[in-house]
N, C-alpha and C positions, 0 to 999 in steps of 0.2 A: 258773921254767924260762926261760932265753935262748929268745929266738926264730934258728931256725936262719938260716944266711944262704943263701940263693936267687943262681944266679947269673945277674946280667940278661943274659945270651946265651949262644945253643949252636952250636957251630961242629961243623959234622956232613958228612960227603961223602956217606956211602950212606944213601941215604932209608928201607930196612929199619929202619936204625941211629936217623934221626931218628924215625921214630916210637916203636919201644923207649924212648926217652931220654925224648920227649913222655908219653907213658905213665906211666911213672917220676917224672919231677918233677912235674905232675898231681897221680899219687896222694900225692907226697911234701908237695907244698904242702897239698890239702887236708887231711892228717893235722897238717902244724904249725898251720895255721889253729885245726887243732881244740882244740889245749893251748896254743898261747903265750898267753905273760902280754904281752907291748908288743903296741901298737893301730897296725900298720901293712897296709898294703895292699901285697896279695902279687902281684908281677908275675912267673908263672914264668919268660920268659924268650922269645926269639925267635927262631921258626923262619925260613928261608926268608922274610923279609918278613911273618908271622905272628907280633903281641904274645899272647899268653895270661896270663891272669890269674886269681883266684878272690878272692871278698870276701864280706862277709856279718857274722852277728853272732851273737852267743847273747845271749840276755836270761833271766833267772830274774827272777820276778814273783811277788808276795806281795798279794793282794787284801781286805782290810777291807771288808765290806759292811752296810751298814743299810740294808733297802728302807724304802719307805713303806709303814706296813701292815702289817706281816711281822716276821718272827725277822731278829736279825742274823748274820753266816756270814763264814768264810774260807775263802777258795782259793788254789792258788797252781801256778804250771807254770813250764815253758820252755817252749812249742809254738812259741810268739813268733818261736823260732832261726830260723837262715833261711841259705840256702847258695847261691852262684852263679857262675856262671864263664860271663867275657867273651871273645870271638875277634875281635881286629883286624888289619886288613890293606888298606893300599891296592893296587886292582887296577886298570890300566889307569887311574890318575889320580885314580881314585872310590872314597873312604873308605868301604869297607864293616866292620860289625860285627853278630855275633851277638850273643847275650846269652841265657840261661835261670838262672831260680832257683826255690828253690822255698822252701817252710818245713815245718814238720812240726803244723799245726795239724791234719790231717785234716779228717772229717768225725762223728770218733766223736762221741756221747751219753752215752755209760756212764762215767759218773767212776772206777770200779775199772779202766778200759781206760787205764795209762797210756803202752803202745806204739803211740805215734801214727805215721801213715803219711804220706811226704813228698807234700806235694801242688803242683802246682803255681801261680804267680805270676807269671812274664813268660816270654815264649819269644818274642825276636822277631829281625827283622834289619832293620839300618838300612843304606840305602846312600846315602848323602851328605847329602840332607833328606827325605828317604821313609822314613819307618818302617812296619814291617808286622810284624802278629804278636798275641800277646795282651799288653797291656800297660794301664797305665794312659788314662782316658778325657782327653779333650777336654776335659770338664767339670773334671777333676779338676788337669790343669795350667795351668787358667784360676784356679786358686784356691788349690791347696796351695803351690807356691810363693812365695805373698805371706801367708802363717799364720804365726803364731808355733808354736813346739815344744811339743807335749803328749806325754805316757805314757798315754794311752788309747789301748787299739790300736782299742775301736770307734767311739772321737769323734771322728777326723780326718774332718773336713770338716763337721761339724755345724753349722746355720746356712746353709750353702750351695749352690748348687747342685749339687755336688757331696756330698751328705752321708751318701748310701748307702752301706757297704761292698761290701754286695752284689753289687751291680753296679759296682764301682770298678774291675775289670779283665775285661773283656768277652772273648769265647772271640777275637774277630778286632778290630781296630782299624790302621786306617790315619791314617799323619801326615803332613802335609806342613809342612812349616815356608821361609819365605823371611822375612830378615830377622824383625819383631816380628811375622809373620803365621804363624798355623797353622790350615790347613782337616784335618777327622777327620772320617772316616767309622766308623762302629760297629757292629758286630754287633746287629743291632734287639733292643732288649728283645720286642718286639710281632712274634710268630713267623711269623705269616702278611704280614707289615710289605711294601709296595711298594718304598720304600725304606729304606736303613740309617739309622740315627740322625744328626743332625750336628751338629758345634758349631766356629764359626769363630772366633777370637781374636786378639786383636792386643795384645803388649806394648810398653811404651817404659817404658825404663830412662835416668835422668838421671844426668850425670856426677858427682853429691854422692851418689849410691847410690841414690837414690829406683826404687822401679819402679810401675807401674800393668798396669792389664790390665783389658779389654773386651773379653766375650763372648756370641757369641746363640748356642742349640741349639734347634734343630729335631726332632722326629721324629712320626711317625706312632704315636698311640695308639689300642688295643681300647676303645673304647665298649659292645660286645656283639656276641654272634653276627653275625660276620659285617661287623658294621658296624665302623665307624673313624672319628678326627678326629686334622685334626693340631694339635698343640702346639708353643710356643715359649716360650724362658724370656730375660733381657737379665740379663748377670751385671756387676756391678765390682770391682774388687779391686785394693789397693797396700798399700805397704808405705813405709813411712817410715823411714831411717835415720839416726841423730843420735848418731855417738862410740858408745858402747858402749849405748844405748838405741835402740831401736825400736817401729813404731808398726805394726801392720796393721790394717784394715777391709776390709769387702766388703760385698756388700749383691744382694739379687737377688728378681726379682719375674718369674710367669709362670705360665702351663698346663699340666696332662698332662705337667710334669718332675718327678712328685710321687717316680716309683720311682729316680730317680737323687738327689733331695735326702734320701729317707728319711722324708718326712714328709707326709701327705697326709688323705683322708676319715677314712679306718680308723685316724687316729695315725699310728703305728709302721707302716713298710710293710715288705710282702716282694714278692719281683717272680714268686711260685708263682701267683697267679690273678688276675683281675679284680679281686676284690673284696677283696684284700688289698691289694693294689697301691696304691691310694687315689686312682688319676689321677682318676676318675668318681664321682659319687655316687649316688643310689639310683635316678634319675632320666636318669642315661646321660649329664651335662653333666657334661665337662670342670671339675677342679675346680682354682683358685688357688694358690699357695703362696705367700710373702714371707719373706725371711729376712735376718738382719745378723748382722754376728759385726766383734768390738772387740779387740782384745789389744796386750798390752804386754810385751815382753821387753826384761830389763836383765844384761847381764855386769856381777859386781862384782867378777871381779876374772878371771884368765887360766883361773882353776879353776873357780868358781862361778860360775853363771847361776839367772837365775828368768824365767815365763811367767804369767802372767796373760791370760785370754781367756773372754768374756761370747760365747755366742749364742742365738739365738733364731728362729723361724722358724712361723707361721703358715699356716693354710690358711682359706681364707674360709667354708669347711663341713667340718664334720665328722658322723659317723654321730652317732644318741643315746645308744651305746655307749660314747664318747668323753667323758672328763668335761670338757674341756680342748682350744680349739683352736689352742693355744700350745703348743710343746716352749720350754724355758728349758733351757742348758747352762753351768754356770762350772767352767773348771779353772785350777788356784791349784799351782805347780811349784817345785821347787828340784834343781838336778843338780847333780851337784860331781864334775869329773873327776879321779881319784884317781894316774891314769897316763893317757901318750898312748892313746887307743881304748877305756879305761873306766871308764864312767861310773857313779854311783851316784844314786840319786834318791827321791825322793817328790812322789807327787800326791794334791792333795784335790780333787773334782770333786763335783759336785750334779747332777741333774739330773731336769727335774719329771715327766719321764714316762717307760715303758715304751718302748724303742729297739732295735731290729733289731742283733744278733741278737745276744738273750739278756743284757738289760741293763735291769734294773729301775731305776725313778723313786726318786728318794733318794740318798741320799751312799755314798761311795767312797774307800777311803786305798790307796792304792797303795805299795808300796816296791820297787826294782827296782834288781839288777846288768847292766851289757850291756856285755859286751867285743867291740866292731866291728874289723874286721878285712879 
């Protein structure tokens, strides 16, 4: 099916009329979004000095599984899908935009439940270098943007300070950004918290495409009833560009950032208690983490690409429930874009241990359609 054509502007006198008309191509884009076949990005059209747009993707996903230990199994969804629509408009000189999306992963359990309910992902508003809203953390664009491309929706950031999903979009976050500088503020994981979470970063991007990035976070962690200490982690991270081949690493070392890296006393963390969480060990000190992550992506040609990328990430104690105070993660990729906006792919991934949430230790074959949009 053609993708319909959108007109990029609406010439309207009575404002009744313009929003009728807003209404109408709205609903109209999001319905083409939903069936075309070409991978383009839908700009309904401009109001009054108002762009409107809608983007997003569907993915269908086929999962291979071998635990370590265990029966092997397959599963497969869309939840992945994902739907969102942006408002821009300068006012009085100051570039402001909204943005919300959402996905349809819910929160169900039940594998016979396969009406999933849209939840939400970002909801924020930017106005010139201030952003506010729920969005991605501090942590998490000190690092994602310098990674090579995986199909693991729960291995992004594995290895790094960032490597919880969890916690990868917190209920409130603030951004400031000036030139390579962004200070964030965070909705405290640690509820009774003095202050919010923080993490300051700075990148520099070289004129051959190279980028880097340094950042410290901050925040205040539950030790116990009542009591607290704070924590701090020192992240790196770049990215090498060279023609159709590139290079990332990162590497990060620090305290009490165990529920944002995903990896802590307890292994696998959840950010639901104390003693899940794995900032602390059994004795109330602050516990370690270290982690590095390697990868390599190569275009072989305008259609095909591949990803390779090695992490790993330690904690200096672990519970004696813990076999292992090492997580090890490899994923091995090939995409091959079939038309503009979809893509086709397969992932093989390993990985040595038990990962938040709901990702047993052992190998993984991925296969996946996603038409972006």
């Amino acid at each position: 099916m053609a993708l319909l054509e959108i007109e990029p502007s609406i010439k309207i006198t009575k404002r009744s009329t313009t929003r009728m008309q807003i209404k109408n191509k709205l609903a109209l884009a999001v319905a083409v979004a939903s069936i075309s076949s070409q991978g383009y990005a839908l700009e309904i059209g401009e109001v009054d000095g108002t762009t409107f747009s809608v983007g997003g993707y569907v993915k269908a996903e086929g999962i291979f599984t071998d635990p370590d230990g265990d029966e092997s199994y397959f599963d497969s969804s869309a939840r992945q899908s994902r739907l969102n629509v942006k408002v821009d408009r300068e006012i009085e000189g100051h570039d402001v935009t909204a943005f919300v999306e959402g996905d349809f992963w819910d929160n169900a359990t039940d594998a016979s439940d396969t009406s999933y309910a849209m939840r939400l992902r970002h909801a924020y508003i930017k106005v010139d270098n201030l952003t506010l809203g729920q969005t991605w953390t501090g942590q998490f664009y000190a690092n994602a943007p310098f990674d090579v491309e995986i199909l693991d929706f729960y291995g992004t950031g594995v290895g790094t300070v960032s490597g919880s999903g969890a916690v990868v979009r917190p209920d409130l976050v603030m951004h400031y950004t000036t030139g390579g500088l962004r200070f964030s503020l965070q909705d405290p994981v640690y509820s009774d918290a003095d202050l919010p979470d923080m993490v300051a970063s700075y990148t520099h991007r070289t004129e051959a495409g190279h980028a880097f990035n340094a950042a410290v976070t901050g925040r205040e962690v539950e030790t116990g009833p009542d009591d607290s200490e704070f924590g701090a982690a020192f992240s790196l991270a770049g990215k090498l560009n060279f023609g159709g081949t590139s290079l990332a690493l990162s590497g990060y070392t620090g305290e009490g950032n165990n529920v944002y890296s995903g990896w802590g006393y307890n292994g696998a963390t959840n950010p639901a208690t104390i003693a899940s969480r794995g900032e602390v060990d059994s004795t109330g000190e602050l516990v370690s983490t270290t982690g590095f992550t390697a990868g390599i992506s190569q275009k072989f040609s305008d259609k095909l690409r591949g990803n390779i990328r090695y992490a790993q990430v330690t904690a200096d104690e672990t519970a004696a429930t813990v076999p292992d105070d090492t997580l090890e993660k490899v994923n091995v990729n090939l995409i091959y874009t079939y038309l503009p906006g979809l893509d086709f792919g397969i992932e093989w991934r390993d990985r040595s241990a038990f990962t938040m949430p709901l990702r047993p230790g052992g190998q993984q074959v991925e296969v996946m359609a996603m038409y972006k949009f």
